[in-house]
Structure formats: structure tokens, C-alpha cells
MINUKOL-861497 format. One line per field, with one value per residue (C-alpha): residue in one letter; x, y, z. Coordinates in steps of 0.2 Angstrom, whole numbers. Last residue first. Example, Ala and Ser with C-alpha at 12.3 -4.5 7.8 and 13.67 -1.06 7.14 Angstrom:
REM MINUKOL-861497
residuo	S, A
c1	68, 62
c2	-5, -22
c3	36, 39
***
This chain:
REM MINUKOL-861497
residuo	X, X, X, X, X, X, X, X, X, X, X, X, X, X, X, X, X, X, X, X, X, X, X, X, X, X, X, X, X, X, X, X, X, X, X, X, X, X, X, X, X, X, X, X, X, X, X, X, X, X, X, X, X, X, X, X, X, X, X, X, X, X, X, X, X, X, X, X, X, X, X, X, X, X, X, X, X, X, X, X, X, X, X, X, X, X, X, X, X, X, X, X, X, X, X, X, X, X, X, X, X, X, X, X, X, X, X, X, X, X, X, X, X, X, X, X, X, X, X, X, X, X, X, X, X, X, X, X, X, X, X, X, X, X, X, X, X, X, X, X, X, X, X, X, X, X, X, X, X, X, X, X, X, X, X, X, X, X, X, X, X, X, X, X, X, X, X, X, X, X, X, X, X, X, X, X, X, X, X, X, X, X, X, X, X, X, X, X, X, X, X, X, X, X, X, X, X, X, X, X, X, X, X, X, X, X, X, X, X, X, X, X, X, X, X, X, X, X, X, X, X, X, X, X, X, X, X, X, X, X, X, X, X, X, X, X, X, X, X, X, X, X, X, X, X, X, X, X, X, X, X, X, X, X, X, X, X, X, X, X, X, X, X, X, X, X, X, X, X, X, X, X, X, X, X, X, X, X, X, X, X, X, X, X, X, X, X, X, X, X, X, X, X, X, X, X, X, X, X, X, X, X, X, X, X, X, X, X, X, X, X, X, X, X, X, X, X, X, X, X, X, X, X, X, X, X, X, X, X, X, X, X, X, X, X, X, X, X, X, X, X, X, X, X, X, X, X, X, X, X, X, X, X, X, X, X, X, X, X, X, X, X, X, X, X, X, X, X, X, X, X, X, X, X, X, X, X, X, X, X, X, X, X, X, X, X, X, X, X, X, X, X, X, X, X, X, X, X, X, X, X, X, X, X, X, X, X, X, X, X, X, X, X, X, X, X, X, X, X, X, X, X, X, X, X, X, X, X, X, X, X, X, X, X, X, X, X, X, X, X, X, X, X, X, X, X, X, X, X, X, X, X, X, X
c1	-119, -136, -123, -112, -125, -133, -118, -113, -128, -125, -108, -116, -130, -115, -104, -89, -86, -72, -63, -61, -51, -37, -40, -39, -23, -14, -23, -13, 2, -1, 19, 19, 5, -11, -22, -35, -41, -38, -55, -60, -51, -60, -78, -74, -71, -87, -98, -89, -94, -113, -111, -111, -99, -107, -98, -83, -73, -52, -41, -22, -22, -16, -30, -44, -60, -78, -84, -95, -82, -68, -60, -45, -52, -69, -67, -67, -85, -94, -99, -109, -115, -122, -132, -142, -141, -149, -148, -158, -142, -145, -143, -143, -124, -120, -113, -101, -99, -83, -69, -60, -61, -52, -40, -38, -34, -23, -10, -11, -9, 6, 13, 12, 20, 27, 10, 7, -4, -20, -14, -9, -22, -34, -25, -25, -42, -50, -40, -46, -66, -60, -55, -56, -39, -30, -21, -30, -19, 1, 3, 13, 0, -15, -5, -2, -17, -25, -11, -17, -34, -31, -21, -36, -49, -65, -83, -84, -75, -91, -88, -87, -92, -98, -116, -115, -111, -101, -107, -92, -105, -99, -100, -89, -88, -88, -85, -67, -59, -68, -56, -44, -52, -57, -39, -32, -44, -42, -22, -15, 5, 13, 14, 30, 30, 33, 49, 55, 54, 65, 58, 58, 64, 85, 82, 80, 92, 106, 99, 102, 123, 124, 118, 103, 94, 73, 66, 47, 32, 15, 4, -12, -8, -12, -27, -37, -23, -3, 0, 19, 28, 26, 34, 45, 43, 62, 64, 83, 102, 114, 123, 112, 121, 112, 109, 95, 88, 76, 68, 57, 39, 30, 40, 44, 49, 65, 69, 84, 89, 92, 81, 65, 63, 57, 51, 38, 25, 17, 6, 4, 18, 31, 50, 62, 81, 90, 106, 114, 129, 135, 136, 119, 112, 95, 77, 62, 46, 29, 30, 29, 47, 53, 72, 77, 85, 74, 79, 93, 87, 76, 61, 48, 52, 47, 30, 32, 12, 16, 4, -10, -2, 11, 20, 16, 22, 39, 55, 70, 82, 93, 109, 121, 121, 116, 100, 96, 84, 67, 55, 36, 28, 9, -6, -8, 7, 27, 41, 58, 73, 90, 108, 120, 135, 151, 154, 150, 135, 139, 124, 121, 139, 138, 119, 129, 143, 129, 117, 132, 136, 119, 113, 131, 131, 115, 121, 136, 127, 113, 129, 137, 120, 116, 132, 133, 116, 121, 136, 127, 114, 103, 82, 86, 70, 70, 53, 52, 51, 47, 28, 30, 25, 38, 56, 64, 53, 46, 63, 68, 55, 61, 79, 74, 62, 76, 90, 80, 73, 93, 99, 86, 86, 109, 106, 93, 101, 116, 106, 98, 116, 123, 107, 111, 129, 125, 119, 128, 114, 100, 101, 91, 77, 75, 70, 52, 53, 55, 63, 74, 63, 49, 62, 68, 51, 45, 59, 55, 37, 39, 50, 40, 25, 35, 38, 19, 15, 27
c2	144, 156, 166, 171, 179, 189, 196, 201, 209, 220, 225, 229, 242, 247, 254, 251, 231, 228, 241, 229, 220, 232, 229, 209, 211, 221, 210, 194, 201, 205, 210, 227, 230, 239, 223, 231, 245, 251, 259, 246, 230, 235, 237, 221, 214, 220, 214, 195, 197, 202, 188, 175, 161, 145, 150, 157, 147, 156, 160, 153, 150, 131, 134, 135, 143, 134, 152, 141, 144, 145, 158, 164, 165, 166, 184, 191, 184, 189, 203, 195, 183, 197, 203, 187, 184, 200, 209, 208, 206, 195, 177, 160, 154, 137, 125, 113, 99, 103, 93, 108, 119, 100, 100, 121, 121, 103, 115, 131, 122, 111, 129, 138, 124, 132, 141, 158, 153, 161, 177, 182, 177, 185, 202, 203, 194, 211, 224, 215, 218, 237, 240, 260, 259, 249, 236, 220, 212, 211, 214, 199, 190, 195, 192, 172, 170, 175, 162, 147, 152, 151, 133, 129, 129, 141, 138, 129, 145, 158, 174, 181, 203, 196, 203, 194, 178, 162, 144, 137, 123, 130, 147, 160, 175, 165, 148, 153, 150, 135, 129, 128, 114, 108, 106, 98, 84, 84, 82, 80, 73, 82, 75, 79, 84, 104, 96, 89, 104, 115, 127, 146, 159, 153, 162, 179, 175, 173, 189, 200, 192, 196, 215, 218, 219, 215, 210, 212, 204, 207, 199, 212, 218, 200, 197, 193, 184, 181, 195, 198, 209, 203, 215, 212, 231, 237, 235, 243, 240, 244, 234, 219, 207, 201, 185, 179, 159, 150, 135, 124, 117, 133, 149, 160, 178, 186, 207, 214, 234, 228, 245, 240, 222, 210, 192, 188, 176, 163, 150, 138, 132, 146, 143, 156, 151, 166, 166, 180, 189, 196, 216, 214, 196, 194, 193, 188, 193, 186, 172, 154, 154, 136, 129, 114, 100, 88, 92, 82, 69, 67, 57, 67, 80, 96, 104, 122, 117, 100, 97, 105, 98, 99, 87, 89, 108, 99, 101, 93, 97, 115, 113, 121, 105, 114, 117, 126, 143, 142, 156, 160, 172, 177, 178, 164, 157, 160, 152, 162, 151, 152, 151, 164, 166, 159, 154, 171, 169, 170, 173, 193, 197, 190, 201, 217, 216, 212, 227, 240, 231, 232, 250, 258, 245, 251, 269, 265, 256, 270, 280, 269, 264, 283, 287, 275, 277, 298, 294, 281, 293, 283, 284, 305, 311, 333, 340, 358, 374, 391, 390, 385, 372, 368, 361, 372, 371, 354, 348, 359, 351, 335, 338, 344, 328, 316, 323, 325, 308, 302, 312, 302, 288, 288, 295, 286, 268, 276, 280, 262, 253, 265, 261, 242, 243, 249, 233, 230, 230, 246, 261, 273, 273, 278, 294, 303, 322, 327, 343, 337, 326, 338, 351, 339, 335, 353, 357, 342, 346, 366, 361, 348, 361, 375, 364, 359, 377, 382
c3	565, 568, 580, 569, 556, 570, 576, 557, 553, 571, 563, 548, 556, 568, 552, 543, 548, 533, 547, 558, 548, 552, 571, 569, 562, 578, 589, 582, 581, 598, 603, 596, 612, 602, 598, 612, 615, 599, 596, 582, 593, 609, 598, 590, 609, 613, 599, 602, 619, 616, 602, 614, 607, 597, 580, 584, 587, 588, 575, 578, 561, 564, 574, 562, 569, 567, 561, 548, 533, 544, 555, 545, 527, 534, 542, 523, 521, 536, 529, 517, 530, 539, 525, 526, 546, 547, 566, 582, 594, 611, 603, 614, 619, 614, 626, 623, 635, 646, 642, 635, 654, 663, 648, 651, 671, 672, 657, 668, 684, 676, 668, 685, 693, 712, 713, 705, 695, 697, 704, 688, 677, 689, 689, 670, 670, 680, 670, 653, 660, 665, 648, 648, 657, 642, 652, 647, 634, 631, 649, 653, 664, 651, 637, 643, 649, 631, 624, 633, 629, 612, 613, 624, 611, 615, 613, 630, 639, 633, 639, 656, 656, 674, 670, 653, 661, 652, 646, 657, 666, 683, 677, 669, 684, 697, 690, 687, 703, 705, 688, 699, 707, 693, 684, 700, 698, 677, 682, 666, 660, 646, 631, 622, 606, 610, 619, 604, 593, 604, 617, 616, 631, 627, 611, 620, 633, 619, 610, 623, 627, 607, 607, 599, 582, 584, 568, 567, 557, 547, 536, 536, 521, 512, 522, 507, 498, 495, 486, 487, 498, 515, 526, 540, 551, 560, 579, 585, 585, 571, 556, 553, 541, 527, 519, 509, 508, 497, 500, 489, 487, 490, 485, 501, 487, 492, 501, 503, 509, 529, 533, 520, 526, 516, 516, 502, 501, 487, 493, 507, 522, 513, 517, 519, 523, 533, 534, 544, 547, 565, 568, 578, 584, 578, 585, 577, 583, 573, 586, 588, 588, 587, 591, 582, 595, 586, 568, 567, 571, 555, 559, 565, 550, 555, 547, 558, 564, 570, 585, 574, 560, 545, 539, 519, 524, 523, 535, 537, 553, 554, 559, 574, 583, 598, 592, 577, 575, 567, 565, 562, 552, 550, 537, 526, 529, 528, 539, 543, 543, 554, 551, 559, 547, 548, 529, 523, 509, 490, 480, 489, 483, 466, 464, 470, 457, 445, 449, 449, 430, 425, 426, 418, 405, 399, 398, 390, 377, 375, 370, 360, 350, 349, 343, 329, 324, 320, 312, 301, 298, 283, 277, 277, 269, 271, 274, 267, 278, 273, 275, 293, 305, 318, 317, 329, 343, 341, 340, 354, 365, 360, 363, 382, 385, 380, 389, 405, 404, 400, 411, 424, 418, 423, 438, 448, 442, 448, 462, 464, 466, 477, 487, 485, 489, 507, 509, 525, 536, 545, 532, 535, 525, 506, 502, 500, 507, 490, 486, 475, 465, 464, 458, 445, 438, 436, 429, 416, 413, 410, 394, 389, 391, 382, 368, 366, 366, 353
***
């Protein structure tokens, strides 16, 4: 009788805590609207049969329990009984799959007008491909991929040259309009998902696969990877903005195509130094850096990096927390400093003239363990390199050879949210969840140590 009441207890207790659940799916945000009718029939049809099964078994135990007056009866045959069990299991089957199929030939068969594009997968970020005016997408290959080559375009398939690239963890997308979008992973396994458009594939390495969707309302919705794809697998993070046609038009128009970003551009190391005088203020002549200036090390950093630091500063992407009065003072500087009638030139003569500099490393400030501080140092090596040397085509910065009173500071900003805040920081915005592999100061202070023996 217990155990009966138990079953019994069990399923109401089930089908209270699945009406009353907060838990549903999001609001629907494309044209799969099929795909949630598709998991409720599912919803329904498991669950009369959990509450079917659950409440005949809890009568069988009931009704067939131990007592003196009962004797077991041996029944090897019930074709009746078979009969209506396979018909009825049969019918439930049938009532799973054939949703899921309907669905499944609609997902397999792509509008002939759709907007192409591709979204590229690796080890931990998204990047995006849009054609040219020729409405196609050119070859691609990870065995092409470089520094200068990081979406691994064919060089010599024309059609890939008027390619648009977004170096960006932001995509945006036309509303009301059907997309294409290829997936293509550059290392191992990902997975491109978003929760709203109801859809999600698997970036395969060594092939391309593609989902289409059509985004039915405006707004920013999370791109998930959903496949483990490595230690910084959570931290793999992306956005899809929907808006109006005309919006995204001037969104696109922002990116350049895959011949310009071959181009060499012409330098000016004279002009580079005598911006440059701007800077030795607060960095120094030799660009070693100044801890009473809050200036770190420029020798020890690439200038893609920096590239992209002056770029968040002059669009407020970094340095406009008010407690970060060092990020205040490069926002103002990075705006002021090219404000010329070539900003992009004087940016560009700036960093070749700042990356001939001799390296200089800084000397160590922070008592601290190197050996427990390479331990911790170990989930920061999947992006930064085994010796903190940094790996561009991560866009993760030197380490080794930079003064670890900056790099405790900038941890600090990342930990408190200070900085990596701004949706548009993908970058920041994973650096603060590994911040918390640090867990204490004692570690952090290991960790200092360890970085600047490399």
C-alpha cells in the first residue's frame, strides 16, 4: 500500500510541478513556430503515457498485493492484450515522429531568395561572412588560414574577394527576410544555436553545414555554442541583432571585403614618431611603460591588439566605468589623437613605429610562487600560449614580458566588472568569467609571479 501511495503521490506531484513551472520556452523570435508545436506533442503524448503508466502501476501493487487469499495465475499468452498494447504504443510512436518529419522537410528545403551568409566557429569566438555584390560566397578552407587570413579565404577564387568580413561576435540580420546561414568551424566541433529562432547545428571541421530561419521580430538574442568544444567552452559567446532592412544595410556597409584587409597599406615610421611624442608622456620614449602614469608596457603588445584597445576607447567600448580613471584618461587621449584628416593612416604610422621598438621586459613588483602560479596559469594557456607569448589569431594579447602591476590591475577591472561590461567586448566579457579560475588574491599574486618569470 505504501509503494502505491508513493507512485500515486509521485505523479501529482509531477503534474503540479509541470504546470506551475516558471520554466517555458522563450518567446518565439523566427518562423519555427513548428518546432514548439512539435516538442508539445512530444510533451503530451510522454506524458499520458508517464501518467498512464505510473497510475496502472500503483493500482497493480494495490490490487495485486500480498495476501493469504491470492494465488499466482501463469498467463505465457494475451493476444488481445499484445494487440492493444502494440496499436497503442504504435500510435504513440507515430504521433512523436511524424510532427518531427513534417518539420525536418521544411528545415532541408531552403527558400530560393534567402540572405546568404556564414558564421565561423573557433576555439572561443564567432565571426561572419557576408557576399559581395555578386551575391556569392568565395572558397574557404581552415588549411588557408593566417594571421593576415584569419576567415581562411581562398586567395585565388575571385569570387571570394568582394566577401564581406565581420571580425565581430555581432551579427546582424535583416527582419521578416529568410536566412542561409553556412557554419564552418576553423578547429574542432562547435555548435550554433540560438534559443529564440528555435534551430541549432553542429560547425563540423572539414565540411559546411547550413540552417535557415527567418527572423520574425526585431531585437538582440545570445548565439550559444552548444557543443563542448574545450576549456573555454562557456565562454564561446555571440549576438544576433534583428532590425529593419535600411539599419542593417548601414550595418554591413561599416565592414570591409576580403581584398581590402590584403592590402598593404603604405607606413610613415616618421609620422608614426612624432605621434608617438604624444605617448612618451605617460609610456616612455623606449615604450617600457610607467607605473606612476598607470602606462603599461607598449613593447610587449602586438599592434592588432592595440589597434583594437583604441578603437574601444574612442567608441566607448572600454574606459567609461567612473572608478577607471586610468581607462577615462586613454578614452580622451584616443580621441584626441586622431582627429586629423587620416585618422586610420595616423593610427596605422602610430602602431608600426610603437612595434619596431626593441622589446623591453618589465622587471617583477609582485612577491608571489611561480610554481603554484603556473598551476593557475593553466586554463589561461589555451588562449594566451603555453609561455603567455599570446596567439593573435586568438586575438589574446603577450603576456609574458608585461608588468604584472598592470596585468594585476586589469584582472582586478575584469573581476569587479569594470571593464568587459559593454555587449560589444566580446573579448572582455570572457576574460571576466575566467577571472573567476583566480578565486583568491594569494592565487592571483602566484599567478603574477609565474608570468613574469616567462
Amino acid at each position: 500500500m505504501v509503494i502505491a501511495v508513493v507512485l500515486l503521490a509521485l505523479v501529482v506531484f509531477t503534474v503540479i510541478v509541470h504546470l506551475a513551472s516558471p520554466w517555458w520556452l522563450t518567446p518565439l523570435a523566427s518562423n519555427w513556430g513548428s518546432i514548439d508545436s512539435t516538442i508539445e506533442i512530444s510533451f503530451w503524448v510522454t506524458g499520458v503515457v508517464f501518467v498512464a503508466v505510473n497510475l496502472f502501476l500503483a493500482w497493480v501493487v494495490w490490487r495485486y498485493r500480498h495476501t493469504n487469499k491470492h494465488k499466482a495465475h501463469y498467463e505465457p499468452e494475451n493476444k488481445p492484450l499484445e494487440g492493444g498494447l502494440t496499436l497503442v504504443t504504435a500510435i504513440g510512436v507515430a504521433a512523436m515522429l511524424t510532427p518531427g518529419l513534417i518539420v525536418w522537410a521544411n528545415i532541408v528545403n531552403v527558400p530560393e531568395d534567402a540572405q546568404v551568409a556564414e558564421a565561423i566557429g573557433q576555439q572561443w569566438q564567432w565571426t561572419y561572412r557576408f557576399p559581395g555584390d555578386d551575391g556569392e560566397l568565395g572558397s574557404a578552407d581552415a588549411r588557408h588560414v593566417t594571421v593576415n587570413n584569419p576567415f581562411g579565404l581562398n586567395p585565388e577564387d575571385p569570387t571570394g574577394q568582394d566577401d564581406v568580413l565581420i571580425n565581430s561576435h555581432r551579427i546582424h540580420l535583416p527582419v521578416d527576410e529568410s536566412v542561409k546561414l553556412y557554419l564552418r568551424s576553423t578547429d574542432v566541433l562547435h555548435n550554433f544555436a540560438v534559443p529564440q529562432f528555435r534551430i541549432k547545428m553542429d560547425l563540423v571541421p572539414g565540411t559546411e553545414t547550413h540552417q535557415w530561419f527567418e527572423p520574425s521580430r526585431t531585437g538582440t538574442f545570445d548565439i550559444l555554442c552548444e557543443e563542448l568544444c574545450g576549456i573555454a567552452h562557456y565562454t564561446m559567446r555571440g549576438q544576433v541583432v534583428v532590425e529593419e532592412r535600411a539599419a542593417f544595410d548601414d550595418w554591413l556597409a561599416r565592414f570591409p571585403t576580403f581584398a581590402e584587409t590584403q592590402r598593404q597599406p603604405q607606413i610613415d615610421l616618421a609620422a608614426g614618431e612624432q605621434l608617438f611624442t604624444s605617448c612618451a608622456g605617460c609610456h616612455g620614449q623606449d615604450g617600457a611603460g610607467n607605473p606612476d602614469q598607470n602606462a603599461p608596457n607598449l613593447t610587449a603588445l602586438t599592434p592588432d591588439y592595440m589597434a583594437r584597445q583604441l578603437r574601444y576607447y574612442r567608441d566607448g567600448i572600454r574606459g567609461t566605468h567612473r572608478e577607471d580613471t586610468a581607462g577615462q584618461q586613454m578614452a580622451a587621449i584616443a580621441q584626441s589623437l586622431f582627429s586629423g584628416e587620416s585618422p586610420g593612416a595616423d593610427q596605422r604610422n602610430l602602431l608600426a613605429y610603437i612595434d619596431q621598438l626593441p622589446d623591453v621586459d618589465s622587471p617583477a613588483t609582485i612577491d608571489g610562487d611561480p610554481k603554484r602560479g603556473r598551476r593557475v596559469y593553466e586554463p589561461c594557456a589555451a588562449c594566451h600560449g603555453v609561455n603567455a607569448e599570446g596567439r593573435p589569431m586568438l586575438s589574446a594579447p603577450q603576456l609574458a614580458g608585461q608588468a604584472d602591476w598592470y596585468l594585476r590591475r586589469q584582472l582586478e577591472h575584469f573581476s569587479l566588472g569594470w571593464r568587459g561590461e559593454h555587449p560589444e567586448d566580446q573579448y572582455g566579457t570572457q576574460m571576466q568569467l575566467m577571472t573567476r579560475t583566480i578565486k583568491s588574491p594569494e592565487r592571483l599574486e602566484n599567478l603574477l609571479a609565474y608570468l613574469s618569470s616567462l
